[in-house]
C-alpha distance (Angstrom), angle and dihedral (degrees) to the residues before:
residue distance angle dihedral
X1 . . .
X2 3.82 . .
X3 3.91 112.3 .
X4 3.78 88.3 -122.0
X5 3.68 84.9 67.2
X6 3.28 89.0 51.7
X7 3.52 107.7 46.4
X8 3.78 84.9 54.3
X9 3.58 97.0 49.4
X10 3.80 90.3 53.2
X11 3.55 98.2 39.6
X12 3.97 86.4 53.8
X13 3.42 97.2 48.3
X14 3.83 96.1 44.7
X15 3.91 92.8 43.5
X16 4.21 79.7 61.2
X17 3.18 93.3 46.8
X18 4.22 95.3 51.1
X19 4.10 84.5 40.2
X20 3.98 97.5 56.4
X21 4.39 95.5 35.4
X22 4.13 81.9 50.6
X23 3.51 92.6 51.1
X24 3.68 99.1 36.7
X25 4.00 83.5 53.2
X26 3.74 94.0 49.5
X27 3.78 92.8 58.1
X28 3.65 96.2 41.0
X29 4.19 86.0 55.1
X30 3.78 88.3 52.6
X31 3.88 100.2 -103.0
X32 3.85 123.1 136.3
X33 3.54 118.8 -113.3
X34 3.77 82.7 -146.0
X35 3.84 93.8 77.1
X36 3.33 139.7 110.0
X37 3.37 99.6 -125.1
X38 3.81 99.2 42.1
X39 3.92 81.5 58.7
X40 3.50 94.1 47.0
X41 3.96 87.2 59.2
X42 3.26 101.6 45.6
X43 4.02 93.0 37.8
X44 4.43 80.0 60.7
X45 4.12 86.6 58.2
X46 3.62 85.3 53.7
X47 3.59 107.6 42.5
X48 3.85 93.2 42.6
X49 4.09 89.8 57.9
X50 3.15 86.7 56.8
X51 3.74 105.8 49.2
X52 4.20 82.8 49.7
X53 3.80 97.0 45.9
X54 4.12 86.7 48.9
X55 3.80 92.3 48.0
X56 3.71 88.2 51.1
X57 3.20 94.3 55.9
X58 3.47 97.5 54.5
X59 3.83 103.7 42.1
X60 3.91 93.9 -126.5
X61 3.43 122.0 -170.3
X62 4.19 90.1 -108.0
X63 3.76 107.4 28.0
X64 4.02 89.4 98.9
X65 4.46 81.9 60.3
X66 4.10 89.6 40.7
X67 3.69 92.7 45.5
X68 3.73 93.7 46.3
X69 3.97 92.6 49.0
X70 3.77 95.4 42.2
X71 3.57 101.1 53.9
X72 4.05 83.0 41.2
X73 3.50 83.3 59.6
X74 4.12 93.6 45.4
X75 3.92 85.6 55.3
X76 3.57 99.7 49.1
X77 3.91 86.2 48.9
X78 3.41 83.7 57.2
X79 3.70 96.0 47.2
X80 3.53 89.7 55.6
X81 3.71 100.6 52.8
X82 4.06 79.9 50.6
X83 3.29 90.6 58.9
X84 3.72 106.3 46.1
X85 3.51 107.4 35.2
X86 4.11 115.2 132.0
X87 3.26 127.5 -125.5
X88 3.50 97.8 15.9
X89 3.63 109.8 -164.8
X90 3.37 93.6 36.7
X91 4.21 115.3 101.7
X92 3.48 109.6 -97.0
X93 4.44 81.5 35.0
X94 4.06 87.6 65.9
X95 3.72 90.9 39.9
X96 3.36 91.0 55.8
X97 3.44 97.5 51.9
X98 3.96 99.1 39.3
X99 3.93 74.5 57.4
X100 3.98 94.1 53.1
X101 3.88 91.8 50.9
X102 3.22 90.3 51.9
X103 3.58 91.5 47.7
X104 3.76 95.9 48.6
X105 3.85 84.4 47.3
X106 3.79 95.7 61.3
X107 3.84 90.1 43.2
X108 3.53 93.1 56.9
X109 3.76 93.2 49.9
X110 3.67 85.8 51.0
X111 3.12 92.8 52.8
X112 3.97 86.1 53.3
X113 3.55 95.9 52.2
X114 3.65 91.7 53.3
X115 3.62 91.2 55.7
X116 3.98 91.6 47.5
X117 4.09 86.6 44.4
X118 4.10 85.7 53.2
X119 3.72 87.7 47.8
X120 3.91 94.6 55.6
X121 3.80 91.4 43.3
X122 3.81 92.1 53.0
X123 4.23 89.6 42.9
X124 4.24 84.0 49.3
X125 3.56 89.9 51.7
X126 3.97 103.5 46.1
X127 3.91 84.3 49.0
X128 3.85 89.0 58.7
X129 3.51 96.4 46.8
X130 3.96 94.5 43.6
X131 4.15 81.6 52.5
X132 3.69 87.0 48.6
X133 4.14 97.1 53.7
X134 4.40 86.7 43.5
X135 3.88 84.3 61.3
């Protein structure tokens, strides 16, 4: 498997991870899913998967620094739910947090991947230049 493939699997799975923890904390802090600005949130989780899977797909000069700070991002998200969870040893509190390790987890390898998938871009691009000076 290509590391493109995997940066977007992990990037997928850990922007669904960050989306459900941030709207299982917004509805244990008493705000409506139904707003605007929960949506807005959660709509940022989306959109930035998106912009990370695309650039991975492409092989653009940055999307080794985007996917690195995006899944960054993911784990943090997940750090946060960690941290403010209620009730925490109740059920659904260990759930949660079992969930936010896991989350931080797939962030970090994310962030791994994008590292690896700056690594090949930077190999790709010596090997043109070197071809470049033969001619």
């Amino acid at each position: 498997m290509k590391n493109a493939d995997k940066v977007i699997i992990v990037t997928s799975v850990a922007a669904v991870f960050a989306l459900v923890l941030d709207a299982i904390m917004f509805v244990q802090h008493g705000q409506s899913l139904t707003d605007a600005s929960v949506w807005g949130r959660l709509l940022v989780f989306i959109v930035l998967a998106a912009i990370v899977n695309g650039l991975a797909l492409v092989k653009m000069r940055f999307c080794g620094y985007a996917t690195i700070l995006v899944n960054l991002y993911f784990a943090i998200a997940s750090l946060a739910a960690f941290q403010t969870v209620n009730s925490r040893t109740s059920f659904t509190g260990v759930l949660i947090q079992g969930l936010s390790i896991l989350g931080i987890l797939i962030g970090c390898a994310g962030i791994y991947y994008g590292i690896k998938q700056r690594a090949e871009y930077t190999k790709a691009r010596i090997q043109k230049l070197e071809e470049q000076a033969k001619k």
